[in-house]
N, C-alpha and C positions, 0 to 999 in steps of 0.2 A: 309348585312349591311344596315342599315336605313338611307336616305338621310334626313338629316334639312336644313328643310326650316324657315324662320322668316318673317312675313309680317308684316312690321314698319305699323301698322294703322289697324280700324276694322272696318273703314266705309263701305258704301258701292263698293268703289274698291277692300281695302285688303279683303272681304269678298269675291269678285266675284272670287277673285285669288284665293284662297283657295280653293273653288269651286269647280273651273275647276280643279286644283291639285287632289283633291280627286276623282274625276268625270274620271282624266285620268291615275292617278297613276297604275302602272303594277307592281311596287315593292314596298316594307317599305317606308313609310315617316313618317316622323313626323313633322307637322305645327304647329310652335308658334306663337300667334298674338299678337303684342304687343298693346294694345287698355285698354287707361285707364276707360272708361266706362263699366258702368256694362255689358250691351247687344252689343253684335255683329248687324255689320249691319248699325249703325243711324250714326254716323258722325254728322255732322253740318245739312245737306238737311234732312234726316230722324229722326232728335232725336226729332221735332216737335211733342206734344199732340192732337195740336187745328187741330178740324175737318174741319175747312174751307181752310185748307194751304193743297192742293191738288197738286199733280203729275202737272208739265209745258209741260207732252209729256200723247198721249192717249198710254192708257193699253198694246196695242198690239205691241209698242213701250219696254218695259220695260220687256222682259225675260231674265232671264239668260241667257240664250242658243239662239245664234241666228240660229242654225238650228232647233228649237223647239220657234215658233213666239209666239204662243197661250200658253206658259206654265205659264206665269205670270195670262193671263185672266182665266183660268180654277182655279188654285189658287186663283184667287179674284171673281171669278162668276161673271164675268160682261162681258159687250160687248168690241168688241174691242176700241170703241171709246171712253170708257168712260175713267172719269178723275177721279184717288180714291186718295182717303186721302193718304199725303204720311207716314203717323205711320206706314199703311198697309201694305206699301213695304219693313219698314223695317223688317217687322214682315215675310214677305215673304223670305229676303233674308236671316233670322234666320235657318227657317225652312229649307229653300233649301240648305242651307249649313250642316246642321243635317242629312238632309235627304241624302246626298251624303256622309256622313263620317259611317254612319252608314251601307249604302251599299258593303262600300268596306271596308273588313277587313284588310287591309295593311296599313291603314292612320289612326294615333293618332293626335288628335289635342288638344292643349292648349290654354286655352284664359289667357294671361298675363293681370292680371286686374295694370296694373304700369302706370304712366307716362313714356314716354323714356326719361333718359339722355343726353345716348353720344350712338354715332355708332362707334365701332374701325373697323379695317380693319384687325387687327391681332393681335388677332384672329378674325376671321369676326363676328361681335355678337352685340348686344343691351344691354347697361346699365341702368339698373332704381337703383333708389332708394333701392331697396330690392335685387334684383337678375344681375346676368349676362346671355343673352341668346346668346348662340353661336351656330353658321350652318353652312353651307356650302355654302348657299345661302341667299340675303338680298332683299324683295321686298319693297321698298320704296312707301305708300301708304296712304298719311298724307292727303289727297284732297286739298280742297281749302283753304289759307292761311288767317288767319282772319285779318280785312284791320285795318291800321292804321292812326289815327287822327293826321290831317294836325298841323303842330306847331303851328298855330293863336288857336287853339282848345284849347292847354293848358294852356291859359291864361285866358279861363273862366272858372266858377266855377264848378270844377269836378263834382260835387254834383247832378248837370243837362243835366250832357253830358253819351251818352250810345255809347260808341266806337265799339262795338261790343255788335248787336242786338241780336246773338245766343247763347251768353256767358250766363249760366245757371241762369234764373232768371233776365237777364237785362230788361227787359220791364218789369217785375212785381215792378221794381221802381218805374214807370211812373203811378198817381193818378188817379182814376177816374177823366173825365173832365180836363185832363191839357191841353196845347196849347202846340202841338210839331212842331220842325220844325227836319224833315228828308232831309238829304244830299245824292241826288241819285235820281235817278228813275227808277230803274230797278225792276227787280223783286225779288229781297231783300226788295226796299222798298214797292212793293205790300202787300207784307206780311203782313210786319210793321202796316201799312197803312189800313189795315180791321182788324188785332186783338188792334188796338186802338181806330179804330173808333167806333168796338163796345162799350168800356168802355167809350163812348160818349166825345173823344177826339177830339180835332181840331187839323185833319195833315194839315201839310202846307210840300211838296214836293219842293227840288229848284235841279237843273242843270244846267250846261250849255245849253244844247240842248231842256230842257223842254219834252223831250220823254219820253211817257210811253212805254212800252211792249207792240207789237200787239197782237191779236187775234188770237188760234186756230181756226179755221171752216173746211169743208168738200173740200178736193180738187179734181181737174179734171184730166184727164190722164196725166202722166209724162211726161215733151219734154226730149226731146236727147240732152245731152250736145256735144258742140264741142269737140276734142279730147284732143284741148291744148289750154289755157290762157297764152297769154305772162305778162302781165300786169293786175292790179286792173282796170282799170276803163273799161277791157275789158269785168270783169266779171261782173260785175254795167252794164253795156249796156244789155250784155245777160240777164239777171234779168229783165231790166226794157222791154224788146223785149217779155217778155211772155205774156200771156192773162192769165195765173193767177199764182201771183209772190207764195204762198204759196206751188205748185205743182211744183214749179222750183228749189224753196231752198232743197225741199227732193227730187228730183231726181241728184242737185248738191251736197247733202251730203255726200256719198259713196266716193266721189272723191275728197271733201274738201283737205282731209289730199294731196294729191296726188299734185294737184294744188297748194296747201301752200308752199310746199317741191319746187316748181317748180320755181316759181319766186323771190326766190333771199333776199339776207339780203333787199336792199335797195328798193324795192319794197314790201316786209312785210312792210318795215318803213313805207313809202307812203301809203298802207295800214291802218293802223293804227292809221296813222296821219290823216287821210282825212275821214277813210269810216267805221272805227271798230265802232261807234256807231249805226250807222242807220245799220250796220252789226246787232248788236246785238239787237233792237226790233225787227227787222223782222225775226231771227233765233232761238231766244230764246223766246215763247209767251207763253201767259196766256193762262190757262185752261176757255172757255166761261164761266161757273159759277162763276169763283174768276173775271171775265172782268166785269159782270153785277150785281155782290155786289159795286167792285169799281164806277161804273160809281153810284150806287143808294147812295154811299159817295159822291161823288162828286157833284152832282144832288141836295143833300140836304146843301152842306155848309161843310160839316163833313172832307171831301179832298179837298185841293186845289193842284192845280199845279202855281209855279213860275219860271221865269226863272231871274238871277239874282247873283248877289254876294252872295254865301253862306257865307261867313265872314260877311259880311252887316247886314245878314238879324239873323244870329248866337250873333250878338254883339248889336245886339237892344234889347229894352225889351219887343218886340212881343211877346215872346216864354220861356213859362217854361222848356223845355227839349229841347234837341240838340240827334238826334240821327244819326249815319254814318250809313249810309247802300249805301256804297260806294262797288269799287271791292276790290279782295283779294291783300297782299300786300305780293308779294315774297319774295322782297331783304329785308323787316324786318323777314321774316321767314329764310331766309336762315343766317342769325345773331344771333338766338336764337337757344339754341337747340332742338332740337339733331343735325338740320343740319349743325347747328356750325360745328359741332366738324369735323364734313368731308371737310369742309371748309379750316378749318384752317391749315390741313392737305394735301391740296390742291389734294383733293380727290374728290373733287365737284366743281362746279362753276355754275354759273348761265345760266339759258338758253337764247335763240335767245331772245334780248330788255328785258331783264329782266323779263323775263317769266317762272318760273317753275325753275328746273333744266336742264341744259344742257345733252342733253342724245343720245344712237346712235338712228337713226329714224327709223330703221328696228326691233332692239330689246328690245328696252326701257332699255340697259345696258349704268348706269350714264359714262360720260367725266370727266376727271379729269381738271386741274388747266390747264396741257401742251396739252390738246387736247386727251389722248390715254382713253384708254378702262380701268375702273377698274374694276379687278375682283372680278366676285360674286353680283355688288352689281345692281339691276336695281330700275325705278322708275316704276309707272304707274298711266292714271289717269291726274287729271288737273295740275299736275306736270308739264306734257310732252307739255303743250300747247305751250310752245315758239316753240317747236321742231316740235308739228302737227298741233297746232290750234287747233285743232275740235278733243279735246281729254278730255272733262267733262264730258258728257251725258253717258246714259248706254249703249246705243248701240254701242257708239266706244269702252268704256271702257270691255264692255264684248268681244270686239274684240283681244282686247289689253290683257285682265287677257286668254284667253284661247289659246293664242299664245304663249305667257310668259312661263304658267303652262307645254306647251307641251318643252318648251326647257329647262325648271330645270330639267324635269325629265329624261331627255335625260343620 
């Protein structure tokens, strides 16, 4: 008898889970993905064209398989260190997913070209518009949530505002030469921020913190971390105790999740509140080639950074265009469906501070409303980050789909 599987999503996560499914299947399965775009693989981070929006981690970072380090770089013939356009990877995780279903004659796969509707529970299955897909199993795989415009937003003129920068076509509104102003500075607005500057746009960047994303460069041997972090500001000391802070964050990587799990709702909070930004440029950085396009906008006039009231500077007539390229926004996703419907059904609920989906930390199998396990149905992926933290990148998430894959098929 054929086990069904269903993986809600065809980004890059629900493609890695597939994957490893097919990669370790010993008996029949059959994988349906539910992914309304055409190609497997892109999601939001990879459905990008433009050749200068490149990979945020080097090469040798980015395989499927983390006991196979170099299978991404031999597929892309480059060095380990390099940084490749990221169309490439999706185009890599197409292939790799192909090339592993067609190895194993026990695995039929489906790509459900649907939006999803509703998730029911019983029967366990996926509603679109055209079909019902039922399984046995539900891997929730939707990535990151697209962010929502703050309510002062709707009171200017829609016409100018681009709430989501990766919604098909939104910057191809935006004119040669207009004057944008971008809300954010992360590396969402990096993006932004060189495919307009080429159309000889004027970005104007505002935040609170006025932080850009640092820099990838070459690091030095790893230090040892201690065994255990009682507190945030214990691991901000260790951090700043290194001789090079870049070689401390990837040898504290591995243990993030471990450490996160470790210190408690009320120190996440603290967390969070106090250190999750300067967290995030220094964890999350730019590929050197997109740091020294940026800086050669900036250097010319073409990039600014401010820091300041983004409503201030939104509701002036500085600026033709208003773009968000803020974070993802869960609890409007968990409103909308599909994850509605599990919702409302109190089959779901939201993860640690509103993060993701609540899930167990061991299995990525979703919590319901009363705290208990529901069955069949898991998440994976930036979902889980209330739960792990350091649960977006490929190296956790290939951690995450090939631990998954080995207990569906149990």
């Amino acid at each position: 008898m054929s086990r069904r599987i269903i993986i809600l999503g065809g980004g890059a996560a629900g493609t890695l889970v597939a994957t490893h499914l097919a990669r370790q299947a010993a008996h029949n399965i059959k994988i349906d993905i539910v992914e309304p775009r055409p190609r497997l693989g892109e999601g939001v981070a990879y459905s990008t064209t433009e050749e200068q929006h490149l990979l945020n981690v080097p090469a040798v970072g980015m395989s499927a398989f983390a006991d196979d380090a170099s299978h991404f770089t031999r597929w892309a013939r480059v060095n380990d260190d390099s940084f490749v356009p990221r169309r490439e990877y999706s185009a890599y995780l197409r292939e790799t997913l192909t090339a592993e279903v067609a190895a194993n004659p026990r695995v039929t796969l489906r790509h459900v070209r649907q939006p999803a509707r509703r998730i029911t529970t019983s029967p366990l299955g996926v509603t679109t518009d055209a079909v019902e897909v039922v399984g046995d199993a539900l891997v929730i795989a939707l990535g990151n949530s697209a962010p929502t415009c703050p309510d002062w937003v709707h009171a200017l003129d829609a016409s100018r505002v681009v709430c989501d920068p990766w919604e098909t076509g939104a910057l191809e509104r935006i004119p040669h030469g207009a004057r944008v102003l971008c809300i954010g500075t992360g590396l969402t607005f990096v993006d932004v921020a060189i495919t307009l500057a080429a159309r000889a746009c004027t970005v104007t960047a505002t935040s609170r913190h006025g932080l850009l994303p640092t820099v990838h460069a070459p690091i030095g041997p790893l230090p040892s971390i201690p065994s255990a972090f009682s507190k945030p500001v214990e691991v901000a000391r260790w951090l700043r105790e290194q001789p090079d802070w870049r070689a401390a964050f990837t040898a504290l990587r591995p243990e993030t999740q471990r450490i996160w799990r470790s210190l408690g709702d009320a120190k996440q909070r603290q967390f969070l509140r106090h250190a999750r930004r300067h967290w995030d440029v220094h964890r999350h950085r730019m590929a050197p080639e997109v740091a020294r396009l940026l800086d050669s906008y900036i250097s010319s006039g073409n990039v600014r950074i401010r820091r300041g009231s983004a409503q201030d500077l939104a509701e002036s007539h500085e600026f033709d265009f208003v773009v968000l390229c803020t974070g993802p926004d869960d609890t409007a996703a968990l409103s909308r469906p599909p994850l509605s419907s599990l919702v409302a059904v109190g089959q779901a609920r939201p993860g640690p501070h509103g993060m993701g989906l609540d899930t167990d930390a061991d299995t990525g199998q979703l919590l319901s409303a009363s705290g208990e396990l529901v069955p069949g149905i898991y998440a994976v992926g930036p979902l889980r980050r209330g739960t792990l933290w350091e649960s977006t990148a490929i190296p956790e998430i290939r951690s995450e789909a090939r631990r998954l894959a080995a207990l569906l098929l149990v």
